[in-house]
N, C-alpha and C positions, 0 to 999 in steps of 0.2 A: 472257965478258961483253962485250957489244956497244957502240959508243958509245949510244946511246939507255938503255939501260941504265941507266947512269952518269950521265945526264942525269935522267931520272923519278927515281931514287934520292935525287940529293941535292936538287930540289925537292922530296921529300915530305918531306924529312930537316927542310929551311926552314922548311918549313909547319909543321910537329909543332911546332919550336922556339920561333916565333912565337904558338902555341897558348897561351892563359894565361898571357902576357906573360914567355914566356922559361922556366914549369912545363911540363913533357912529361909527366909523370906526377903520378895523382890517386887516392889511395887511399880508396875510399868509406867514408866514419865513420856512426856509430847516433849519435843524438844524442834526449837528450826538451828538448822546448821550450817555453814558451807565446807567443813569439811568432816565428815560421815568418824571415820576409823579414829578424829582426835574426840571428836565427841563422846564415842563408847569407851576409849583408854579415861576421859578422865570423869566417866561415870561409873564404870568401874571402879576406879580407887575410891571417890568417892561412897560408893557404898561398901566396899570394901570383897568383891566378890569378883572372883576371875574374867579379862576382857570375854575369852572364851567360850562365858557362860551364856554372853549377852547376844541377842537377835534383834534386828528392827525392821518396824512394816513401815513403808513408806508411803506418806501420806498424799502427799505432794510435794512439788515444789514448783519452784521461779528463776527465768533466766532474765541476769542482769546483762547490761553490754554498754561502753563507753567507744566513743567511735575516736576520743583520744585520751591517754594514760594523763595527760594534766588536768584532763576535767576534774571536779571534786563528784557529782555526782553518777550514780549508775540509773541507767533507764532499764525499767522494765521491758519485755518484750514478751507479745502472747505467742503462743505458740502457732497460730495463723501467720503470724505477720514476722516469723525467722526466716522463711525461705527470703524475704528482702535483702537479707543481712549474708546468708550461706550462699556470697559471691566470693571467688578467687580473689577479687580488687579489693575488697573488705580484707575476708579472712587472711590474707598474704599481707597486709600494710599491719608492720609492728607497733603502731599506734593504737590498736583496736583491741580492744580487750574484753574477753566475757567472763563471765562467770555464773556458777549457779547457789540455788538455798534450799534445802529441803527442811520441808515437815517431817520426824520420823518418829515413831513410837519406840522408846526402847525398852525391849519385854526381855522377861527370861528364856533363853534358846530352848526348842521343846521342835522335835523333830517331828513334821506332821506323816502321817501314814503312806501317803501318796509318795512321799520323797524317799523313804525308809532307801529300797533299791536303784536310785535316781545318783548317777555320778556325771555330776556338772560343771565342766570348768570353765573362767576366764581367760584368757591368754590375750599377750599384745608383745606388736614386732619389741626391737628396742628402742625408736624413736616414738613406739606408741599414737604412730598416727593410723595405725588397724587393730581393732578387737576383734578375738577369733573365741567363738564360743563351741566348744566340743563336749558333745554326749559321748561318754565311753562305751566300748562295744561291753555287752554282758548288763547294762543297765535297763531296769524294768520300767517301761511307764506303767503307770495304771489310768484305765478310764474311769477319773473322776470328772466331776462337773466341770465345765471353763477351765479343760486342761491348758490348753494354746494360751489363756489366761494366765492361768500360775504360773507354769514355764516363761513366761515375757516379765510377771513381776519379779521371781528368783534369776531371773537374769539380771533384770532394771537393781536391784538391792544388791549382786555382786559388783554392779559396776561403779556403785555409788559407793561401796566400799574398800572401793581401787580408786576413787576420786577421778573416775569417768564421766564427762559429761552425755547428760540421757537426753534424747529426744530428739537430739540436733542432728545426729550424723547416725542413726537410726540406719539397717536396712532393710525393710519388711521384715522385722523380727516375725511376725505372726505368720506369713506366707511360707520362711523357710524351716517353722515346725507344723506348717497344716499336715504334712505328707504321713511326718509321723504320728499326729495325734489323731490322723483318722483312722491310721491301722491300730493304735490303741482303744479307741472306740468300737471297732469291728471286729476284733476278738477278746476284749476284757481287758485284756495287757498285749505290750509289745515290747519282747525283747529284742532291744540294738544289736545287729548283728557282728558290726564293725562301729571304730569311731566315727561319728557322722559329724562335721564339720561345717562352719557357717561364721561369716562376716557379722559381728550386730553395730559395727561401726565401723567408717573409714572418713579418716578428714583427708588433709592435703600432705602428702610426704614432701620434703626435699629434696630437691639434687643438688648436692655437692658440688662446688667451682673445682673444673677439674686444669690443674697445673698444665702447664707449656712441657714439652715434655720433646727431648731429638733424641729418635732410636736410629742406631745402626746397624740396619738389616744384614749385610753383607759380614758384619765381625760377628753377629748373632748366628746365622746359618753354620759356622763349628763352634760355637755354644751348643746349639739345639743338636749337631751330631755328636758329640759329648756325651751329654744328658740320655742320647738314644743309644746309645751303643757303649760295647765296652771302651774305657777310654785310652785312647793310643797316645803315649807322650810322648812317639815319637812325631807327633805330628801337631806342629804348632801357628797351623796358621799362615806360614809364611807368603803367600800369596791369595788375595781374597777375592776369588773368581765369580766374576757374574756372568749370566746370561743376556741377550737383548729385549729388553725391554722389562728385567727386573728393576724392582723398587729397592736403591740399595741405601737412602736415608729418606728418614720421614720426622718431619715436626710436626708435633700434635700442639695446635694452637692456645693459648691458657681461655676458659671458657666459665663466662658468670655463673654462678649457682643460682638455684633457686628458694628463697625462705619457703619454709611450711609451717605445719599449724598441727597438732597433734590433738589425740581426742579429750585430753584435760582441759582443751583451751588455752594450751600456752603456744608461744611463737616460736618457733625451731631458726633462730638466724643461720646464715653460713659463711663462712671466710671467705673472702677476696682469692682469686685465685693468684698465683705464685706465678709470673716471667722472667725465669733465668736463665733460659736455654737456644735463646731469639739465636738463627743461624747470623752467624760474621763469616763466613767463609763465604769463597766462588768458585762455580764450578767452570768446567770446558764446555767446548763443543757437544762432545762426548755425552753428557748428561743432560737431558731433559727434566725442565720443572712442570709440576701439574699443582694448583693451586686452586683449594678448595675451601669454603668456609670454615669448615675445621682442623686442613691440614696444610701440609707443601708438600708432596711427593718429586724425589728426588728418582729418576728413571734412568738408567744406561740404554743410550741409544745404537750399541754395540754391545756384541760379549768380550770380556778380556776380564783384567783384573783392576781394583780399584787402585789408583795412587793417589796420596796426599801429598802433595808439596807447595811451600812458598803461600798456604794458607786457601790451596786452589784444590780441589780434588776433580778427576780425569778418571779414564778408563784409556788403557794399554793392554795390547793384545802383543807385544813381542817384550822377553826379559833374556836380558843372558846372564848369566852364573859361572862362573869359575868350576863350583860342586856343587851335588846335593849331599849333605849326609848328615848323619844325625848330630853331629856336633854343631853344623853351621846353619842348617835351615831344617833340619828335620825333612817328613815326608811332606809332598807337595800333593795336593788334593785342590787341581784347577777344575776339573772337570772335563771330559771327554769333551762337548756341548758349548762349551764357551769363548772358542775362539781363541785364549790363549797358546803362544807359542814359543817352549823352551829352546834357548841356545847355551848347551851348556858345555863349556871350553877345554876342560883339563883335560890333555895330551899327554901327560907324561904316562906311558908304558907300566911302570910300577905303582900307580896309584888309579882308585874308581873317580871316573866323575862322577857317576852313581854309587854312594857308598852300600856299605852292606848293610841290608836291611831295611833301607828306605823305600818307600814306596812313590810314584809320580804319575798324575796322572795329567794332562792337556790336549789337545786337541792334537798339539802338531810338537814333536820330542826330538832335537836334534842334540846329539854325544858326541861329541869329537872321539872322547877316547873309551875306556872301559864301565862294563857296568858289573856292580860286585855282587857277591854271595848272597843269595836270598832275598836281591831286590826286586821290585814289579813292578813294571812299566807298562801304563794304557796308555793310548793314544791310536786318533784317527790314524796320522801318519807317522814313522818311527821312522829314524836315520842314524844308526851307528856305527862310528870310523872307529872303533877300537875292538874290543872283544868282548865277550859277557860269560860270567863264571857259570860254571856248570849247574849252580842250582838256584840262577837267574829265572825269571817268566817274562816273558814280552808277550802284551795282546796287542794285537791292532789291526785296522782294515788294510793298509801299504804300506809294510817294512823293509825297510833296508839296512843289513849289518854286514859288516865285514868278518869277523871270524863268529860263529854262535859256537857256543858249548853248552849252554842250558833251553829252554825250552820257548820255541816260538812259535803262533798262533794266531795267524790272521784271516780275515774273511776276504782278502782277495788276493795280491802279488807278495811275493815271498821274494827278493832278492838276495842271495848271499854270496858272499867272494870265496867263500870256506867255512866248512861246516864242519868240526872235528868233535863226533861224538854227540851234538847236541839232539834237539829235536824238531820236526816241521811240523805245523799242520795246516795249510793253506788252500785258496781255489785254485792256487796255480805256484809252483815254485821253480824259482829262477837260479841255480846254484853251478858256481863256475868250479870249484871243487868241493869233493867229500870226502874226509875219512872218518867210518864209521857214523854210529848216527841212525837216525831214521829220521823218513819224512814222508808224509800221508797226503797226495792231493789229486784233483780232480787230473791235472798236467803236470810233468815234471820234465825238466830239462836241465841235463848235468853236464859240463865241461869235462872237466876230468874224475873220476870215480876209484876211487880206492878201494881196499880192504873193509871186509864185515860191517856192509850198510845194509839195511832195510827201506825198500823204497815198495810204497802203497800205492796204488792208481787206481784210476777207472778207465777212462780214456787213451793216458800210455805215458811211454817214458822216451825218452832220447836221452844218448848218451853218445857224446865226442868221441869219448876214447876210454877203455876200462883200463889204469894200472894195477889193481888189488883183485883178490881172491876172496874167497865165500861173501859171496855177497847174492841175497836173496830179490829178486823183482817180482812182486805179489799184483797180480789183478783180482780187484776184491772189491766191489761197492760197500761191503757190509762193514770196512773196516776204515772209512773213509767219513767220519765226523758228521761230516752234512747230509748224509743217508742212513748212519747207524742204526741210529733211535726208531725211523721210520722204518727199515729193512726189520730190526730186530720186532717190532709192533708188528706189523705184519709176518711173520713167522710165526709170533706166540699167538696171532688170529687165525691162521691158518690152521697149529697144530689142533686150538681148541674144535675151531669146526669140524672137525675131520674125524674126532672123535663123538661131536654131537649126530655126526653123519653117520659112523659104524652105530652108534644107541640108535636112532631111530631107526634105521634100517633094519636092523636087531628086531626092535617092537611092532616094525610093518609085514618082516617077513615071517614071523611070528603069526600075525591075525592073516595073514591072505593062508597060510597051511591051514589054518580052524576054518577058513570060509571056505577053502577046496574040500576040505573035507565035509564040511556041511551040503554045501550044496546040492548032491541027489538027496541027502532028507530032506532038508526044504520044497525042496520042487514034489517029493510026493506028501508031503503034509500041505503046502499047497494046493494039490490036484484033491485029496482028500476033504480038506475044506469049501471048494467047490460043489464037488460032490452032495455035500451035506446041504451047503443052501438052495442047492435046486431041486433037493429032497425036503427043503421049511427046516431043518433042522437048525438048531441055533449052533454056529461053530463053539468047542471047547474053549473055553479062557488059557487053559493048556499050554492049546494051538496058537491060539492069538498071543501068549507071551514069548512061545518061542521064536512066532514069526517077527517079533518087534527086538529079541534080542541081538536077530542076523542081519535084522537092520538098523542094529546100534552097529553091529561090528562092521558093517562096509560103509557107515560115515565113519567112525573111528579109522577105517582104511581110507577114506579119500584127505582127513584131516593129514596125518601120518603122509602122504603126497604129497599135500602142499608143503605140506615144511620140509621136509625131503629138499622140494624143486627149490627153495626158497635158499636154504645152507647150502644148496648145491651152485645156485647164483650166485650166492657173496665167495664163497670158493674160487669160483672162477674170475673174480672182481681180483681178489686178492692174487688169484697167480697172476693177471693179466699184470697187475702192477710189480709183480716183482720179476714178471718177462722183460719188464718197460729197464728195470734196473739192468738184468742178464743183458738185454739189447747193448748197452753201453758195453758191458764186458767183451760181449762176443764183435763189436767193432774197436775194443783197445787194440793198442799197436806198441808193440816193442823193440826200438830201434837200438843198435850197438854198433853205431859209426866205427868204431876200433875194431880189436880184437878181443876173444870170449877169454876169460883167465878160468883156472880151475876153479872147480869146486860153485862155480854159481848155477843158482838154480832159478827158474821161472815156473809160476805158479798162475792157473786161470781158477776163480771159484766160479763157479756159476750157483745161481741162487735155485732156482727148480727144475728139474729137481736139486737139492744141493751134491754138485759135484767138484770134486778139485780134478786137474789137471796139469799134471807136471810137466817139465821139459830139462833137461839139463843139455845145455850148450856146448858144443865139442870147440875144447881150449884149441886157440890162435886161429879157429875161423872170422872173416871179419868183416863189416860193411851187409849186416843181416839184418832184417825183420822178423820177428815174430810177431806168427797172431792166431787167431782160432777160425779153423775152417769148417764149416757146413757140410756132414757126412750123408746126413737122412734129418727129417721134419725133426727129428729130435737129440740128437748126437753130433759134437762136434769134435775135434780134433784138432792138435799144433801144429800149425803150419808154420814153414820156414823158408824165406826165400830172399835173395842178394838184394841190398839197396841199391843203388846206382852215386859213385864218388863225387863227393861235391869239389 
């Protein structure tokens, strides 16, 4: 015996000794049990060697079943005659109870070959009424004998060791490892690509008795805009606007649970549901009930805003207010949509009834008096009898204000008594005086007209009477909101093509000089090749490649046409639409019932080509037209001629 020998020796000797905390030898016992994990803990101690160390093969076993908990006795049941018993009316009634007993060998743990790279887990929900068995990805079978076999026993011995019961709630264990264990049989091994995943039991889950439960849809809707947007504190609520035929309460009826059954075999009970929420109120007219097995839908058969009073809730569609401002209601967010309509009253001169900074939005906004600094007011129809501060917005489809000084914006009539400084932009605005300012609309009609305005059109302007000087009158579709975007898109489609047009052109005029120029070669390399075949001669490859090169270049020339003729069509699509725009220009009309004051000036843009066209008015002429007159197919001019005195 060698030194090394002598060495390996009595380290393995260490190691044995060290095995099971000082046990070296473990003599495997039969044992029947009903629960698996207390058996091996207290044989284990018993022999005094770690639980850890211990494995068991499972022999068999037996399922016991009482069909009531006061029986004294358990009846067996073979495993033919369970399906009797695995009914929902059995296994759901908390009378019934099973249980199981295995035979199990418990030997010392000794890792077999086949397992060595095998990672096999059990897993189960929390109420443990699904076992999910998962092969990890990177895990090697190997094709031993009755793999599909071993795999189902080292499953059936993890679950007995989780105090699973086997057999009952089974589901084709063997079916959902065929797949893989015939690709382990067909190449030696099979490595798992991914975790591969698979049910080996489901009993009966529970449902929960779900609570009585009244939500308030309509106080929820600025919750959930809250939660979605940055949150505005100036905006609290104060009116809780619905649409017709939203759901603006809902009771959720209290609803029994259902027991279950988990795969230990125990009974999963559940609580009685909870009814504290049963509606005592009454609604109006106003609201429709919808009543359904699981709920009561609460429906507004109008838009407006919800009231609560005297234990009765309604929907109203007109409020009136004294103010809005951030001290007393914050911003109002009824919705454009909802049929709400403000009346809001403060008159006095020195104070907003829209304060500053508030925002309002309803259907229909009437202001007796001023609207303040940096408010914003939506609505279908707007109506203000005071003034709005200069760095006000008003949106709406039909406003009406008495003095603007900050900026308004509707999609159809513009009213205003006086406009000092502010802004327009409308389909049509109606304004009895102006100083200074601008306003941008399809029509314009001014009363009296002041000093240093901006007035935009397409169609034209009338004017009663001008008192003020530099004042600019622009015909322009391009500058006029409702055609911008479309004029401006059409312009940058224009420019592009027009450039695609000089490159191709470029590239066509390019190959038709190389084909002019070919062309007498060709024809006598042609005539030459003739020649030759009526001499047997077989033509040059040469020949034949030159001739197939100048008949790449004249389809390269008919391609190069077509697209040509094709940019040259949407071209013409594109001016035709932006004539369609110039047509309106060259029919505006600009009237100045009064007299011209210095310094004003009139302007025609025409769009194609883009041309401007000035005119400046000679001061204290009065009772004029201007407009642009037709020179030649392409060319117009300012024309100027007397209106007739109304």
């Amino acid at each position: 015996m060698g030194l090394f020998d002598k060495v390996f020796r009595s380290e393995k000797e260490k190691s044995k000794k060290e095995e099971g905390g000082g046990s070296v030898e473990f003599t495997p016992v039969v044992l029947t049990t009903r629960d698996v994990p207390k058996t091996l803990q207290e044989t284990a101690l018993k022999y005094k060697i770690a639980s850890q160390q211990l494995d068991i093969r499972l022999i068999g076993y037996k399922t016991f079943i009482k069909m009531d908990r006061k029986e004294e006795e358990w009846i067996e049941v073979e495993s033919d005659d369970w399906e009797k018993f695995n009914k929902p009316e059995i296994l759901l009634n908390p009378n019934f109870e099973v249980k199981q007993e295995y035979e199990i060998e418990v030997l010392k743990y000794r890792e077999e070959p086949w397992m060595q790279d095998l990672m096999l887990h059990i897993a189960s929900n929390r109420e443990k009424n699904r076992i999910v068995c998962t092969i990890k990805s990177g895990s090697i079978l190997k094709s031993v004998e009755d793999l599909n076999a071993k795999l189902k026993k080292l499953i059936h011995k993890k679950m007995v060791r989780a105090r699973i019961l086997i057999g009952l709630w089974d589901l084709e264990i063997e079916r959902k490892l065929d797949a893989l264990t015939a690709k382990a049989k067909v190449e030696g091994q099979y490595i798992v690509p991914e975790d591969y995943s698979f049910d080996v039991a489901v009993c009966f889950a529970s449902r929960p008795a779900v609570d009585d439960e009244l939500i308030y849809h309509y106080k929820k809707k600025e919750e959930e805009r809250e939660r979605g947007d940055r949150i505005d504190y100036s905006k609290r609520g104060f009116i809780q606007a619905v649409e017709k035929g939203e759901v603006i309460i809902e009771y959720i009826k209290p609803k029994e649970g259902t027991p279950g059954r988990n795969c230990l075999g125990e009974f999963v009970a559940v609580e009685e549901p909870k009814s504290l929420n049963k509606p005592e109120f009454r609604t109006s007219d106003n609201i429709e009930t919808e009543e359904t097995e699981s709920s009561i839908l609460y429906r507004a058969k109008r838009g407006g805003y919800v009231v609560f009073k005297e234990n009765t809730y309604d929907i109203k569609d007109e409020m009136e207010l004294e103010e809005v401002s951030f001290k007393k209601t914050g911003s109002i967010d009824a919705g454009v949509e909802t049929e709400v309509k403000l009346h809001i009253n403060e008159r006095d001169i020195l104070k907003d009834a829209i304060g500053t900074g508030v925002e309002v939005e309803a259907t229909e906004i009437k202001v007796e008096g001023n609207v303040g600094a940096s408010a914003v007011v939506h609505a279908e129809r707007v109506s203000i009898g005071g003034q709005t501060h200069q760095s006000s917005r008003i949106f709406a489809d039909e406003a009406k204000v008495n003095v603007l000084r900050g900026y308004l914006k509707t999609g159809g009539i513009a009213e205003i008594l006086r406009v000092e400084g502010g802004t327009v932009e409308a389909k049509e605005a109606k304004i009895s005086q102006m100083i200074g300012g601008e306003v941008k609309a399809m029509h314009i009609e001014i009363g009296l007209l002041g000093a240093n305005a901006k007035l935009y059109t397409v169609s034209g302007i009338v004017i009663e009477k001008m008192l003020g000087e530099n004042n600019r009158l622009i015909v322009d579709a391009s500058r006029i909101d409702v055609y911008h975007e479309e004029i401006l898109s059409l312009e940058e489609k224009l420019e592009t093509i027009e450039k695609k047009i000089e490159k191709v052109k470029e590239r066509l005029d390019e190959r038709k000089e190389i084909a002019s120029k070919s062309e007498s070669a060709v024809a006598t390399l042609k005539q030459k090749i003739l020649r030759d075949q009526k001499k047997g001669i077989k033509p040059k490859p040469a020949f034949i490649g030159k001739l197939k090169q100048f008949q790449k270049l004249k389809e390269q020339i008919h391609t190069l046409e077509e697209e040509l003729g094709g940019l040259k069509t949407k071209r013409r699509e594109i001016q035709e639409r932006l004539l369609s725009y110039q047509e309106m220009v060259t029919r505006a009309k600009i009237v100045n019932r009064g007299e011209w004051k210095e310094y004003t000036t009139i302007e025609f843009h025409l769009l194609y080509p883009p041309i401007k066209l000035e005119f400046t008015p000679v001061p204290g002429e009065e009772n004029q037209e201007v407009y642009l007159e037709k020179v030649d197919d392409e060319q117009y001019e300012i024309a100027v001629k007397k209106v007739e005195e109304r």
